[in-house]
C-alpha positions as CSV (number, residue, x, y, z in Angstrom):
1,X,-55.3,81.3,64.4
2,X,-56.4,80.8,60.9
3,X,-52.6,82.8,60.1
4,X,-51.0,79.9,62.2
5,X,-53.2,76.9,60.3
6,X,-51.9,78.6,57.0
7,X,-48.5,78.1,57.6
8,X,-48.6,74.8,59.0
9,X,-50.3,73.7,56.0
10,X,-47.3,74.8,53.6
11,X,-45.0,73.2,55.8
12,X,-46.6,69.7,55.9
13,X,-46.6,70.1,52.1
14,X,-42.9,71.1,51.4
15,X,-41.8,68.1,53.9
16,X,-44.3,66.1,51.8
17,X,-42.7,67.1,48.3
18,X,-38.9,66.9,49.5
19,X,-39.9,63.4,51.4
20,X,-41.3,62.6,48.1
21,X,-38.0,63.5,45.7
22,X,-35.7,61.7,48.2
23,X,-37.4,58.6,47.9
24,X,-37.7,58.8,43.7
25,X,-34.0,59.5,44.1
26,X,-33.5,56.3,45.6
27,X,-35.1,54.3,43.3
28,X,-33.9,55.8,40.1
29,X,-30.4,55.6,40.9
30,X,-28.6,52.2,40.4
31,X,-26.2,50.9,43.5
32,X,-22.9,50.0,42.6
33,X,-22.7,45.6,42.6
34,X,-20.8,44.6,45.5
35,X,-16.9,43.7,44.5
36,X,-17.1,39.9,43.9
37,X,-20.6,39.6,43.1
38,X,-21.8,37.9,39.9
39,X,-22.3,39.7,36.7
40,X,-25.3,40.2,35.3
41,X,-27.0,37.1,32.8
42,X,-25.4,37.2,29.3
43,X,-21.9,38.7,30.2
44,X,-19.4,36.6,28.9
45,X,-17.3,34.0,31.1
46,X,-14.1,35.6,32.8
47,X,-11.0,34.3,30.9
48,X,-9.9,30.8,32.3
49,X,-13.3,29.7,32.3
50,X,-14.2,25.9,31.6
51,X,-15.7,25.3,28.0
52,X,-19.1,24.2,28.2
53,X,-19.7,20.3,27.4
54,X,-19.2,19.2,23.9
55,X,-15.9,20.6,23.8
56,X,-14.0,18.2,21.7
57,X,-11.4,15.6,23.3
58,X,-7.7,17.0,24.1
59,X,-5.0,15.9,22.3
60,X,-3.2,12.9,22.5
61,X,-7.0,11.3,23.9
62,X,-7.5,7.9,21.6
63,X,-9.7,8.0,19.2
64,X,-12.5,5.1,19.4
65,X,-11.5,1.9,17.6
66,X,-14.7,1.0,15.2
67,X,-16.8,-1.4,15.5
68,X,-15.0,-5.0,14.6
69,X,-11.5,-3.8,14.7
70,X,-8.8,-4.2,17.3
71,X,-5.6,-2.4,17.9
72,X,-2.4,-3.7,17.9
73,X,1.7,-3.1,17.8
74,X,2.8,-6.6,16.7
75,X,1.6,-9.4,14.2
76,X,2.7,-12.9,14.4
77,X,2.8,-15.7,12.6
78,X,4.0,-18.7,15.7
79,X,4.5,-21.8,16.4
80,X,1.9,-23.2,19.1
81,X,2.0,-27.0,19.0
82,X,5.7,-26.9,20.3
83,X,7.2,-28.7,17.4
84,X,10.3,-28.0,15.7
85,X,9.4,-27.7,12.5
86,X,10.0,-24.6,9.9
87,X,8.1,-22.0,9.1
88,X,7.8,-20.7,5.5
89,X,5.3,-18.2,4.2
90,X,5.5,-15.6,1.2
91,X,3.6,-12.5,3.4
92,X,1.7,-11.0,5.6
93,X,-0.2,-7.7,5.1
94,X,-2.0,-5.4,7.3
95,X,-4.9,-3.1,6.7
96,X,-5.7,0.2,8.6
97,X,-8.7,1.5,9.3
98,X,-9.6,2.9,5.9
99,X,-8.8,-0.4,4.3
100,X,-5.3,0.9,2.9
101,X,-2.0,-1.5,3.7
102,X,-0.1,-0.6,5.9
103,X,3.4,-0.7,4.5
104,X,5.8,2.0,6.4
105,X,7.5,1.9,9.8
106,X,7.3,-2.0,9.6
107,X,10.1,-3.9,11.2
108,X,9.9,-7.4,10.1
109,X,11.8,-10.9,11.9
110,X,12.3,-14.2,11.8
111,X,13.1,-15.4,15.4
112,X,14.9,-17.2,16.5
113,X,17.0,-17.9,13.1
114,X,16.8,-17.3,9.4
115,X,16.8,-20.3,7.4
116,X,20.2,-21.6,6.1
117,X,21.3,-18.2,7.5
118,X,21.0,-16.7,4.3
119,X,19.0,-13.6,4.8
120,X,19.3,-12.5,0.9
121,X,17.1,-15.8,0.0
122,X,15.0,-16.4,3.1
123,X,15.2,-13.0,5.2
124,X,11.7,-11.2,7.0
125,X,12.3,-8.0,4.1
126,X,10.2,-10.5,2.3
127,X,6.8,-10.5,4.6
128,X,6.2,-7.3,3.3
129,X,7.7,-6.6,0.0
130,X,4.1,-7.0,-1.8
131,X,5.3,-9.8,-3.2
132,X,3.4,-13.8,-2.9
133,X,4.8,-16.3,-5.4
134,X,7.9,-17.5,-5.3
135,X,10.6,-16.9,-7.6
136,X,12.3,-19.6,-9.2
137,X,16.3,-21.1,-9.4
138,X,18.6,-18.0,-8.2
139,X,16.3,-15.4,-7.8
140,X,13.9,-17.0,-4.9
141,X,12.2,-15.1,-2.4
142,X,10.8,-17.0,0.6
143,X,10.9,-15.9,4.2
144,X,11.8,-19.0,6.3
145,X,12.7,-19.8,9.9
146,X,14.5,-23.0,11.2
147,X,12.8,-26.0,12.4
148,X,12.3,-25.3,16.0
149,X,9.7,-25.1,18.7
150,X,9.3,-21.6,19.3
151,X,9.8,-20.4,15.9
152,X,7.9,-17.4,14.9
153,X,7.4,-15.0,12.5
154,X,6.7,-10.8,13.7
155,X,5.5,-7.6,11.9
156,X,6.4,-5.1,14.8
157,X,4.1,-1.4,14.0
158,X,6.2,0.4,16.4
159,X,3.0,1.3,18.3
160,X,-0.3,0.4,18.4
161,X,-2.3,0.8,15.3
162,X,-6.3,-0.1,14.4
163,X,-6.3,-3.1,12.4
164,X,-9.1,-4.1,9.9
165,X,-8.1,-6.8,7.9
166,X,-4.9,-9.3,8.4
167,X,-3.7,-11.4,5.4
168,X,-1.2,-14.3,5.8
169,X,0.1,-15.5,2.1
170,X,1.2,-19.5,2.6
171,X,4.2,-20.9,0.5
172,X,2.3,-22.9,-2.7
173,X,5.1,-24.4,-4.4
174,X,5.8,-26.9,-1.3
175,X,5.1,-27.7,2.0
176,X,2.3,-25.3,2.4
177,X,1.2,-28.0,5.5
178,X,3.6,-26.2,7.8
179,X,1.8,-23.6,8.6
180,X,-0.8,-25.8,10.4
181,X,0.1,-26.0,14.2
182,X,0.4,-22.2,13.5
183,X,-1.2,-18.9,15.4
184,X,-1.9,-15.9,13.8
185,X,-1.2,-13.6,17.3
186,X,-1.7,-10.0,17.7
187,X,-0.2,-8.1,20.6
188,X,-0.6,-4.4,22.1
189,X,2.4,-2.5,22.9
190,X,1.9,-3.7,26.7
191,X,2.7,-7.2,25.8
192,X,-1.7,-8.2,25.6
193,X,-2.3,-10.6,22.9
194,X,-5.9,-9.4,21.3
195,X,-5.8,-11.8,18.8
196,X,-5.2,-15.5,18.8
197,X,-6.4,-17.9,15.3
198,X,-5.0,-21.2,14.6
199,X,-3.9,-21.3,11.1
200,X,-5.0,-24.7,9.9
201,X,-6.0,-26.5,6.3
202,X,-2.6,-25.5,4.6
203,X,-4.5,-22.8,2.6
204,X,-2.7,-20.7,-0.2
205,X,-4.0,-16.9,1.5
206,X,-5.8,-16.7,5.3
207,X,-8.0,-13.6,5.1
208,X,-9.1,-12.0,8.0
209,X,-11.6,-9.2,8.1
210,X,-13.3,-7.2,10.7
211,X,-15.2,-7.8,13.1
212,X,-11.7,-9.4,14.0
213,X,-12.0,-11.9,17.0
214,X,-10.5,-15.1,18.5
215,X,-13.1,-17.0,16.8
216,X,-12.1,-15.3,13.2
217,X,-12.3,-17.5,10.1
218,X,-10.3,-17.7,7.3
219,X,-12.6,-16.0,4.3
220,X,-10.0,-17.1,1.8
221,X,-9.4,-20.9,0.9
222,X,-7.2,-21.9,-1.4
223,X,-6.9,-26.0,-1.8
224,X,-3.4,-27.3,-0.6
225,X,-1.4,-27.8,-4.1
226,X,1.0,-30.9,-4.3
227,X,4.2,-30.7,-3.7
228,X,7.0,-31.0,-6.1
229,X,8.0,-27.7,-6.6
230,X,8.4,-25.8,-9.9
231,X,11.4,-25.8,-13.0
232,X,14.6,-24.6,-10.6
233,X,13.6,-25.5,-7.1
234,X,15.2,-27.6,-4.6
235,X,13.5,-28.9,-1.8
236,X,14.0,-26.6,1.2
């Protein structure tokens, strides 16, 4: 008996130590990760992944106008009070953003007629030649419609631009009262006017400077000077 107790002893232990090895096996050797299951934290994203937020705007997405300024294709300078009378200014410059003129891809015109038709004397190249006095005898400059109703004077951009500043010059040398019954009117390329300002008080230079609403006001005045024109002129 005590020969039979021996031996069942040593077995109970040998089961013990191999029962004991399997299940350290177990536990020391790492299972494979199920196909499709996440990776661990800190592996990088799989390619094709979004970009986390703060990922700057794609291109072509507008950048925001700042504070005061509008955007706009067109500039006018119109008749609103639906008489036909001329209009005659020396310029009109706008400002981007930075404050610089804007003075390329400008198509300037006088609807719906030039003055005298004589573009060389009275065409729209002068709205933005830099130019605001008038030249005397042959050499005069002066952009000029006919008198009509629905005359109007246009800077068109080509597309929208931010706008920070608008200056209209008014003609000094004479009838600088036509410009009153005039807008200043700025359109979007969709045809939205975002800026509508009566030009009144036949001032020499309207200045208008962000922030650039409907209820702007001239910053510039300029009392109306008398007419009679200078050495050379003739009444036009």
């Amino acid at each position: 008996m005590g020969i039979i107790a021996l031996v069942a002893c040593c077995i109970c232990a040998c089961v013990a130590v191999a029962i004991y090895y399997a299940t350290a096996g177990d536990a020391t050797t790492p299972s494979p990760s199920p196909a499709g299951s996440p990776s661990p934290a800190g592996t990088p994203a799989a390619a094709g992944t979004p970009a986390a937020a703060g990922t700057p705007a794609a291109a072509g997405t507008p950048a925001a106008v700042p504070t005061g300024m509008i955007t706009g294709k067109t500039v006018q300078v119109v008749r609103a009070d639906n008489k036909a009378e001329f209009i005659n200014i020396l310029g009109i410059d706008i400002f981007d953003q930075s404050g610089a003129r804007i003075t390329t891809g400008i198509t300037p015109t006088i609807t719906p007629a030039i003055y005298a038709n004589d573009p060389s004397h009275f065409g729209p190249q002068f709205l933005i030649d830099g130019i605001h006095t008038e030249s005397g005898a042959a050499g005069y400059r002066l952009p000029h419609s006919t008198n009509v109703a629905n005359a109007a004077m246009t800077l068109d951009m080509g597309s929208d631009k931010v706008i920070s500043k608008i200056v209209v010059y008014n003609r000094t040398a004479c009838c600088s009262d036509r410009i009153n019954g005039c807008n200043l009117v700025v359109k979007k390329a969709d045809g939205t006017a975002v800026l509508t300002i009566p030009l009144t008080g036949s001032k020499a230079i309207y200045t208008f400077s962000a922030p650039l609403t409907n209820t702007s006001t001239s910053s510039t005045y300029t009392a109306e000077p008398m007419c009679g024109g200078i050495e050379g002129y003739s009444m036009y």
